[in-house]
N, C-alpha and C positions, 0 to 999 in steps of 0.2 A: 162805838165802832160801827157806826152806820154807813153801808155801802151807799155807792154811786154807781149811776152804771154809764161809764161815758163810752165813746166809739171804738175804743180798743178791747175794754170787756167781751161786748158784740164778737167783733173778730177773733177775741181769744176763746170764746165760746164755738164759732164759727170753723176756728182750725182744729180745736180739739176736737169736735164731733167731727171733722170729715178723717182724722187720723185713725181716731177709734171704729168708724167704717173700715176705714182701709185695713185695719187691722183685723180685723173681723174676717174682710176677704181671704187676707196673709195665713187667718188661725185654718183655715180650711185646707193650704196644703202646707200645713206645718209635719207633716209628715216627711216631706220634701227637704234633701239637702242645704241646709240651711235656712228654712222656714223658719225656723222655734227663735229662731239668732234676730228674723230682722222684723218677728212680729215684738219683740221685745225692746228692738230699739225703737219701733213706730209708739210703744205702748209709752217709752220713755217721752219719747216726745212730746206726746199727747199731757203726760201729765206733768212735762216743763213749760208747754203754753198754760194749761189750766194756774198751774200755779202763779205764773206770771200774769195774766188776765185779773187773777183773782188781787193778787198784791198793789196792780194798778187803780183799781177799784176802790179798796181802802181809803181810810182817812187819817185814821191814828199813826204815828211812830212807831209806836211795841208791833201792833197790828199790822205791818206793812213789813217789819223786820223777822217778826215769825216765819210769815210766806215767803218773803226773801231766803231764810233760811231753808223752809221746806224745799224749794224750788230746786237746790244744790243735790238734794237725794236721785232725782231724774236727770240732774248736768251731768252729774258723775257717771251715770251710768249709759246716757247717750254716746260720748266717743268709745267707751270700750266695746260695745254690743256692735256698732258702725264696724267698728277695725275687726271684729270676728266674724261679721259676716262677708267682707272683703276676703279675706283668707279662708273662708269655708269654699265661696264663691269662684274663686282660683284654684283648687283644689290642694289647699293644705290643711283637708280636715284633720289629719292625723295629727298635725301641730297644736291644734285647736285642744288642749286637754284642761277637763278643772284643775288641775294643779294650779297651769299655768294661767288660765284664765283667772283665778284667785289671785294670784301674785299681779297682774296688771291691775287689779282693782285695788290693792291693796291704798295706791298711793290715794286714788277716792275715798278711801273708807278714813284716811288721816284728813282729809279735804273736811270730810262733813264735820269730823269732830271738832277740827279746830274753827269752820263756818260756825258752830252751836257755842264754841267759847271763844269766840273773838274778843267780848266786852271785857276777858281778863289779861289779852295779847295783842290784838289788833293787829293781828299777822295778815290775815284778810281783808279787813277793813279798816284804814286809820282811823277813820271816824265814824258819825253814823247821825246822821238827821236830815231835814225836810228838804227841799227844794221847792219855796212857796213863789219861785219867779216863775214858775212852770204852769202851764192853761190847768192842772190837776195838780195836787200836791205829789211829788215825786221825791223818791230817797238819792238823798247824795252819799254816795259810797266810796270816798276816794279810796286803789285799791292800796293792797301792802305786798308782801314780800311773798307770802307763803299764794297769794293767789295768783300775781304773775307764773311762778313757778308752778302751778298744776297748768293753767294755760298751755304756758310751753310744752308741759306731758301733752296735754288734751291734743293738740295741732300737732305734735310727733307723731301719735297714731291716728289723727285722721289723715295726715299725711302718706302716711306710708298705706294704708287703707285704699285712701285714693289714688295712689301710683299704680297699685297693683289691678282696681277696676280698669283703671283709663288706660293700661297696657294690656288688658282682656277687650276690651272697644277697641280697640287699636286692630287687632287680629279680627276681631268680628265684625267690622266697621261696614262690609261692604253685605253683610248678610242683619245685621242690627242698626244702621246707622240714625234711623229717626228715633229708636229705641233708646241708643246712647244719647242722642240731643236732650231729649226729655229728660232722662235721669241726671242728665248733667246738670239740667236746668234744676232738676229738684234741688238739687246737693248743692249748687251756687249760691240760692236764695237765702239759706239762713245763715250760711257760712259765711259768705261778704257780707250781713248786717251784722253780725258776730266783731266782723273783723273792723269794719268804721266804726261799732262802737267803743271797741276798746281803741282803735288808733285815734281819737277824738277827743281835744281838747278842751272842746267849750266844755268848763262849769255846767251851762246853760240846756246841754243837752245829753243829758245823764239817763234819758229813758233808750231800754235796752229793746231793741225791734226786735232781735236774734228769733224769738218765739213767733211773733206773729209775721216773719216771711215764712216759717212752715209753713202759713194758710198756700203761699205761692209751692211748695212739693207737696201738697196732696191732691192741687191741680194737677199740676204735672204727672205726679203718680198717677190722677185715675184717669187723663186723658190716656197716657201711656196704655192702660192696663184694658180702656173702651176701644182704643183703634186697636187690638191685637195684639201689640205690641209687649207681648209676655214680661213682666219686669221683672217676676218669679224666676223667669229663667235666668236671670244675673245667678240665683244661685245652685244652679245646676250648668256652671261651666265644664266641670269637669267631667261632666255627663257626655256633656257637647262633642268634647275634644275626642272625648271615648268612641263615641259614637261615630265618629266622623275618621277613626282611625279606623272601624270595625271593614271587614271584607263583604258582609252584606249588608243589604240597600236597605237605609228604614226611613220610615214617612209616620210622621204625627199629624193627625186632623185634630183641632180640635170640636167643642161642642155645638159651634156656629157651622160646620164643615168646611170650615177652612183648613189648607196646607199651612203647617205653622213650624215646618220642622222637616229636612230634607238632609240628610248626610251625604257626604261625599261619595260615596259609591250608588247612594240611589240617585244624583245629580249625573252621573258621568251614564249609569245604563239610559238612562231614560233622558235625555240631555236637554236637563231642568237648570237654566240658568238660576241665578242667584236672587231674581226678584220674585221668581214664584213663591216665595214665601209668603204666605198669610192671602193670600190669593184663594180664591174658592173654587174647591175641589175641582168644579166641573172646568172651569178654563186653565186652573193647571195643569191635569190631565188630561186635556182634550185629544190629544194623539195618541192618548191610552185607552182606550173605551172599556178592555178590558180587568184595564187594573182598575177602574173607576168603579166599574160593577162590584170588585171582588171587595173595596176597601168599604161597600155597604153592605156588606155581610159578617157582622161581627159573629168572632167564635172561635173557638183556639184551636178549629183541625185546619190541621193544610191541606194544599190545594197544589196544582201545580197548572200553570201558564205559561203560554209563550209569546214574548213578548219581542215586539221589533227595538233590537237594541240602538244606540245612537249611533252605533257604527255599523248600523247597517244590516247586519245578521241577526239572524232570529234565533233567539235564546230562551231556553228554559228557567225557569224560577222555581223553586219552591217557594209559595207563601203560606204565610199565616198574618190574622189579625187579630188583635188581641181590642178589648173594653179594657180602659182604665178608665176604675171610679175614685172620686176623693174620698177622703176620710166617712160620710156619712152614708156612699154607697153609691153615692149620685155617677153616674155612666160621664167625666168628664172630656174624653179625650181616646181616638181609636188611632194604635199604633200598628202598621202593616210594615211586615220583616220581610227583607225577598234577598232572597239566597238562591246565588247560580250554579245550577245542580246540570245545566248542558253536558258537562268534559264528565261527571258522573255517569250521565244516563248514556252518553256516549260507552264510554269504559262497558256498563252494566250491560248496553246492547249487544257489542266487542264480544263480551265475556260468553253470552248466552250464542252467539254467534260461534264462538269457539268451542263452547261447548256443547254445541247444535254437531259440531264439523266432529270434536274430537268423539263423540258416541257414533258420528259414519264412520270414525275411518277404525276404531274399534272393533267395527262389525262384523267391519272390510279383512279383520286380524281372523285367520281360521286358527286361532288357539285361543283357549278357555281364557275370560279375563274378568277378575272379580274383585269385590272389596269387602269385608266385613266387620262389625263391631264386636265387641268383647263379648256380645252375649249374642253373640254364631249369627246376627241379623246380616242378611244381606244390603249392600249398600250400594251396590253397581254390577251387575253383571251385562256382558256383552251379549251378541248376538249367538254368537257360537255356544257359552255358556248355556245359554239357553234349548238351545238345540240340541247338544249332547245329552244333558239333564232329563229331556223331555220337558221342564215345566217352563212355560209361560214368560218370560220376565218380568210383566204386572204382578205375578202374583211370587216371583223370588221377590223383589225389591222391597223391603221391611220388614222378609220373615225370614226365619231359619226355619232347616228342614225339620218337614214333622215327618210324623211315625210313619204317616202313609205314603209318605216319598221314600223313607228309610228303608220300610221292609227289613229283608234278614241283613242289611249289610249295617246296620247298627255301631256294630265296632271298629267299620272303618272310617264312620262318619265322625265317632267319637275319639278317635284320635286324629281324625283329621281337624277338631275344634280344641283340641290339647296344643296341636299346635300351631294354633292358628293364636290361642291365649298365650301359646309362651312368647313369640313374636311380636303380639300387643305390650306385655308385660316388659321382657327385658330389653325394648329398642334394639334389638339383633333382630339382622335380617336371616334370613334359608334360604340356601342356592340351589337349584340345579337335584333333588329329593326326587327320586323315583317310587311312585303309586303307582298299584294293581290296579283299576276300578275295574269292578264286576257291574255289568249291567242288566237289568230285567229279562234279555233273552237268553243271560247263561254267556253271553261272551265275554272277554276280559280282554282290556287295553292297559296299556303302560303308560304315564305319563310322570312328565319330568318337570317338577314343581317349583318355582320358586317365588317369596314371600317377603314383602318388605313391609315395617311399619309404616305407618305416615298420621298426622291428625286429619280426620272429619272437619273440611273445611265448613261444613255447618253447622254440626254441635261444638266442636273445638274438643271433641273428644277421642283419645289415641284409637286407632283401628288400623287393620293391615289389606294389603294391596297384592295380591297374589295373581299369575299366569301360570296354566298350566298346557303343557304344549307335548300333544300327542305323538309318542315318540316309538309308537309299538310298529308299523314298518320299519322303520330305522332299526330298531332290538333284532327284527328276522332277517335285514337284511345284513347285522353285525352276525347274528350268530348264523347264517348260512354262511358269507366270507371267512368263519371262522372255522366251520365242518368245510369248509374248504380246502383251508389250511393246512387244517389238523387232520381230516379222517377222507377218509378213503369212498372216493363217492361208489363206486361197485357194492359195497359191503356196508360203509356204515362204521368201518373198525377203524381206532386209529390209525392214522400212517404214520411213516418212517419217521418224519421228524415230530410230529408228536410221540412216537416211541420213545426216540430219545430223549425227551424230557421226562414225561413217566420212569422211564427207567433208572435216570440220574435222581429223579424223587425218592423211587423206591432202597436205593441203594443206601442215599441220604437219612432214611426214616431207619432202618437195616443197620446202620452203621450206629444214628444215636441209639438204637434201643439193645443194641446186640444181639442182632438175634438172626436167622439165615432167609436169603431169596435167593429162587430158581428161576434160573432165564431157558423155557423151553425153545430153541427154534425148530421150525419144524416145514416142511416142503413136501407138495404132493410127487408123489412115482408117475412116472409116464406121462403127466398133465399135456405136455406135446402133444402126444397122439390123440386124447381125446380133442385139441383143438383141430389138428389136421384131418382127422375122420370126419369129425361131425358140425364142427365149424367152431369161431370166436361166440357166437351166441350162445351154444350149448355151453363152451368152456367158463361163460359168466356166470349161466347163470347154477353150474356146476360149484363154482368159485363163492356163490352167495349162499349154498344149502354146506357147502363146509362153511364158513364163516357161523352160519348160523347153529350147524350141532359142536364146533370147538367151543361157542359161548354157551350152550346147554352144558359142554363136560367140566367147565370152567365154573358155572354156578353149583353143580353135582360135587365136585370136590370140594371146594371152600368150605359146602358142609360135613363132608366126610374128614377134608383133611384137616379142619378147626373146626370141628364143632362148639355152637353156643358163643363164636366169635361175633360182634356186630360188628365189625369192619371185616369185608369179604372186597379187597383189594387185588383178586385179581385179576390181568388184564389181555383181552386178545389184541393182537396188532396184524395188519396185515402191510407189508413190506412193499408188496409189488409182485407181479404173478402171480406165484404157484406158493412164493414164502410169506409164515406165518411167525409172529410168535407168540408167545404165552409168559405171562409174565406174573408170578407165583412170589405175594410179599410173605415174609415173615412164615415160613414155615420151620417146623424144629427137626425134621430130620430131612437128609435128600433122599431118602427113600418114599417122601412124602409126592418128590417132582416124578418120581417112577412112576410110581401110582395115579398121576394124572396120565401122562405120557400114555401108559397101560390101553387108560379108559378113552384116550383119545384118539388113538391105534384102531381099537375094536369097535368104534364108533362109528370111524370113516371105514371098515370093511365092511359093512352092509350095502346093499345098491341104492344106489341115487335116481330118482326115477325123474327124468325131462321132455316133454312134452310125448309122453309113454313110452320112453327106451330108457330100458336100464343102462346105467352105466356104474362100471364098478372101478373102486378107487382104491389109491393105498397111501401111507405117508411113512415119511423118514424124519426122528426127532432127535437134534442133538441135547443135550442136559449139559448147563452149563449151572454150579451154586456159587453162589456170595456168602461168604470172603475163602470159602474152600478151593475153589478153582480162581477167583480174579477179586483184584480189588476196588474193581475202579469198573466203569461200564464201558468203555472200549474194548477192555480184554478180553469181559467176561462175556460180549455179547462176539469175539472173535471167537473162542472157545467153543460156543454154543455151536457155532456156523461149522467149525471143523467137528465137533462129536456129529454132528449132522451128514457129515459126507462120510463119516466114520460108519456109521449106520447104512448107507446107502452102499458104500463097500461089502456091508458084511451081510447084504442081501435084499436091504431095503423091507418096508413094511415092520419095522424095529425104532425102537429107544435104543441108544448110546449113550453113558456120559462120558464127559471128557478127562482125558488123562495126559498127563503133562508129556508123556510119550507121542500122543496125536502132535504135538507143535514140532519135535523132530522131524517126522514124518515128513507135516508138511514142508516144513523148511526144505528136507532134502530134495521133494516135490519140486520147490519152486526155484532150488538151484539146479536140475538137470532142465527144468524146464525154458530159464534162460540161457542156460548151456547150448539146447538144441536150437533156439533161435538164433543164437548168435553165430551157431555152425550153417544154419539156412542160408544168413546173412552172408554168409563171408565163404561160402562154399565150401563148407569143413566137413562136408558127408559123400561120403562114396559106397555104390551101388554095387555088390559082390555078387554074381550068383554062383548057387552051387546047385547042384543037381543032387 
């Protein structure tokens, strides 16, 4: 079995070493989508020429049909590895699983066995001996049934293998196109001698080139791979397509600094036609000076730039550039990402711009306007806030009030954080919540509160949004319209028609508890003359010092006439002039309204001293009681009015009550009274004298 080394030994020595370089290359980014796939078909090949080389060599039969045999262990495994990395390559790695990669192989694994027992079937080989017409002794192998038949498998998937590349060049053609020449040329050369030698009939030339046109694709691979021309990237299509669908702009240099890689978005900002691939950095970016700069600054922070875009306008970018190294570490390749963040920093200027304006025109709001977190921190107060508070709003903005802003008002500040937590907690807003605040100099405002939750658009944590809007003029100027209404500016005392409310209260409260009220009314004597002697000034301010001792004898009784009572309900009313009344709830006997009346009599008979003239006074009081005299506060306050003239009849300077004989009276009163009118009227009176 002594070898020979004729010229195709050489060459089959020759292709296998330059495969096993190539391969070598390939092992380095087998990390890479589909690396591990096509260092294993290069490895196959490599060792379907060795073995072919070596079988050429030979001289023996046995020894030539061994290697022949061996040689089918790497046949087999070449179109499966081919068609896997076609499908990885086009992005159907997911299809790609060992199950089914097993089950493709399986038909190889029936291949070998029945190559290694042919001599008992000759399914493979009919025959099997020398070819001593040949310049070398070569084997005659006519084939058999079971080898056509893997064939046809072998060429079904590299068929379909290669439809799916040459439909990936096809789309890529005008961004790869010498890349695809090459490759194609790789793939053609051992594939056409493949194929003349099986369609080839001569006897005569039975030697199989198939192996040694590889030496012609590891040319072509490593011209391929020296001009830039990344052949690796066949399997990283689906990178490609990724990338080139992506909304920001990416660029690949590789380790020579060349452009070798430009996605559709960074083609169209920076308007990098199609040939600037593989072009070196500096004349493909030549209109960029500044992305040229930034893509020599490997590092993984970003950056931002503005960059003249291809249409014109100058845009912002975010970039970053990242080092990729290969598997041993080595820095192979810088990818810069640039993402247009313009219509952001716009927004983000917009927003800071907005809220530049919304904190003026806040300021511009002269009521309290605040925000706070769940743990009483302030978050925004306004201008105003600030100013009522006294403190700073550098120094509210992050704090809640401490002890020494507190001072004694403590517990209002702690219920004012009760409900500031209920607010945050149950997402229910507070409307419209009327506060005291007391402030540092002893004065006190009113203000009318209201409180809505919202999130902290910075933390994303719940807090609430509160105005407080100072309503204490509006309070004095509600309750002076209301002493308006109701009371009697001279005095101070309710008036008329606040009487009648009061009185219908009292009678109502009388009624559910059962129990008795006096209605005193009651009218100064001669009040006329003191205004015609002395004038309307004196008579007012005569009118203000009674007003003032009926409420002295009105507090004096309540405790005589209920003692140890804590509702002392009773009430002075001044009518208009010179009438008063007194309005006595819930007493248990009417002997109790004498007794005021009494004290209210002897009160006003002492002198009234006005700007140093005595003046001396008197009054007349009718007593009218609930439910004894009236049921209702109409009658009981007509009652009142008639015991009152009843009094004034019977001398004046006297209590009356009323008696159901007074309402005769007057009746009769007011029928001779329209009697004489209607005699004025109609001339029904005649003038008699008598001497």
């Amino acid at each position: 079995m002594d070898p020979v080394w004729p010229l195709w030994l050489l060459l089959a020595l020759f292709t296998s070493a330059g495969l096993c370089a190539l391969s070598a290359y390939v092992w380095r980014s087998r990390a890479t989508e589909g690396g591990g796939s096509l260092v294993a078909l290069i490895v196959a090949v490599a060792a379907w020429v060795a073995c072919s080389g070596i079988e050429h060599s030979l001289l023996d039969l046995e020894s030539k049909v061994l290697m022949a045999q061996l040689s089918w262990i790497p046949i087999t495994i070449v179109p499966l590895a081919a068609f896997v990395v076609a499908m990885q390559a086009t992005g159907r790695r997911r299809w790609v699983t060992h199950g089914k990669v097993a089950a493709l192989f399986a038909p190889g694994m029936v291949m070998i066995a029945l190559v290694f027992s042919n001599a008992h079937h000759g399914w493979v080989w009919k025959s099997v001996s020398l070819n001593l017409d040949a310049p070398y002794p070569d084997l005659n192998l006519p084939h058999g049934p079971a080898f056509w038949a893997y064939v046809a498998y072998q060429y079904g998937l590299l068929a379909l293998g290669g439809t799916l590349l040459a439909a990936h060049y096809v789309r890529e053609w005008a961004r790869r196109k010498e890349e695809a020449l090459w490759v194609g040329l790789a793939l053609a050369a051992p594939w056409g001698a493949n194929a003349w030698y099986l369609l080839s009939e001569t006897e005569t030339l039975s030697l199989d080139l198939t192996p040694y046109a590889f030496s012609v694709t590891a040319i072509c691979l490593a011209i391929a791979l020296w001009r830039g021309q990344s052949v690796l990237n066949v399997v990283q299509v689906a990178r490609s397509q990724i990338l080139d669908e992506m909304s920001d702009g990416a660029l690949v240099v590789d380790a020579r600094r060349r452009l070798v890689y430009a996605n559709r978005s960074a083609r169209q900002a920076l308007g990098l036609p199609e040939v600037t691939v593989a072009l070196p950095i500096d004349r493909a970016l030549e209109s960029h000076p500044d992305l040229h700069h930034a893509l020599e600054r490997a590092g993984g922070d970003s950056e931002e730039i503005s960059i003249h875009h291809a249409d014109g306008d100058w845009r912002t970018y975010d970039l970053r550039v990242t080092t990729l190294a290969n598997f041993e570490g080595v820095p192979s390749s810088r990818v810069l990402v640039l993402r247009d963040v313009t219509e952001s920093r716009r927004a983000e200027s917009a927003l800071r711009d907005s809220e530049v304006l919304f904190r003026k025109v806040i300021d511009l709001v002269p009521h309290m306007i605040f925000a706070k977190d769940r743990e009483g921190r302030f978050l925004l107060a306004n201008q105003t806030m600030a100013d009522t508070s006294g403190v700073p709003r550098e120094e509210m903005i992050g704090r809640a009030p401490d002890d020494a802003r507190i001072g004694d008002r403590r517990e209002h500040f702690q219920r004012a954080q009760a409900e500031d937590l209920a607010v945050i907690q149950t997402g229910e807003p507070s409307y419209h919540q009327e506060v005291e605040w007391r402030f540092d100099d002893g004065k006190r405002r009113t203000y009318q509160v209201s409180k809505l939750p919202f999130t902290d658009p910075t933390s994303g944590d719940p807090a609430m949004l509160g105005i407080a809007i100072d309503v204490t003029e509006r309070k004095r100027s509600e309750e002076q319209m209301r002493r308006l209404a109701f009371y009697d500016t001279l005095t101070g005392l309710p008036n008329r028609q606040h009487f009648s409310t009061l009185l219908e209260q009292s009678l109502e409260s009388a009624r559910r508890k059962k129990r008795r009220s006096a209605l005193l009314f009651l009218d100064l004597d001669r009040f006329k003359q003191v205004n015609d002697r002395l004038g309307h000034a004196h008579g007012d301010a005569l009118l203000r010092t009674v007003a003032e001792r009926l409420g002295e004898c009105v507090r004096l009784s309540d405790q005589i006439v209920r003692p140890g009572s804590e509702e002392h309900s009773s009430t002075v009313s001044r009518l208009g002039g010179d009438e008063f009344t007194i309005l006595l709830a819930e007493i248990n006997d009417p002997l109790d309204a004498a007794v005021v009346a009494t004290r209210i009599i002897e009160s006003l008979s002492h002198a009234i001293t006005i700007d140093g003239q005595e003046i001396f006074t008197s009054a007349s009081v009718g007593i009218a009681v609930y439910p004894d005299d009236a049921g209702d506060a109409e009658t009981l306050f007509r009652h009142a009015d008639q015991a009152m003239y009843d009094a004034k009849r019977r001398g004046r300077n006297r209590h009356a009550f009323f008696r159901p004989e007074m309402t005769e009276a007057s009746e009769r009163r007011h029928v001779i009274e329209q009697g004489l009118h209607a005699a004025l009227e109609h001339g029904g009176l005649r003038l008699h004298y008598q001497p």
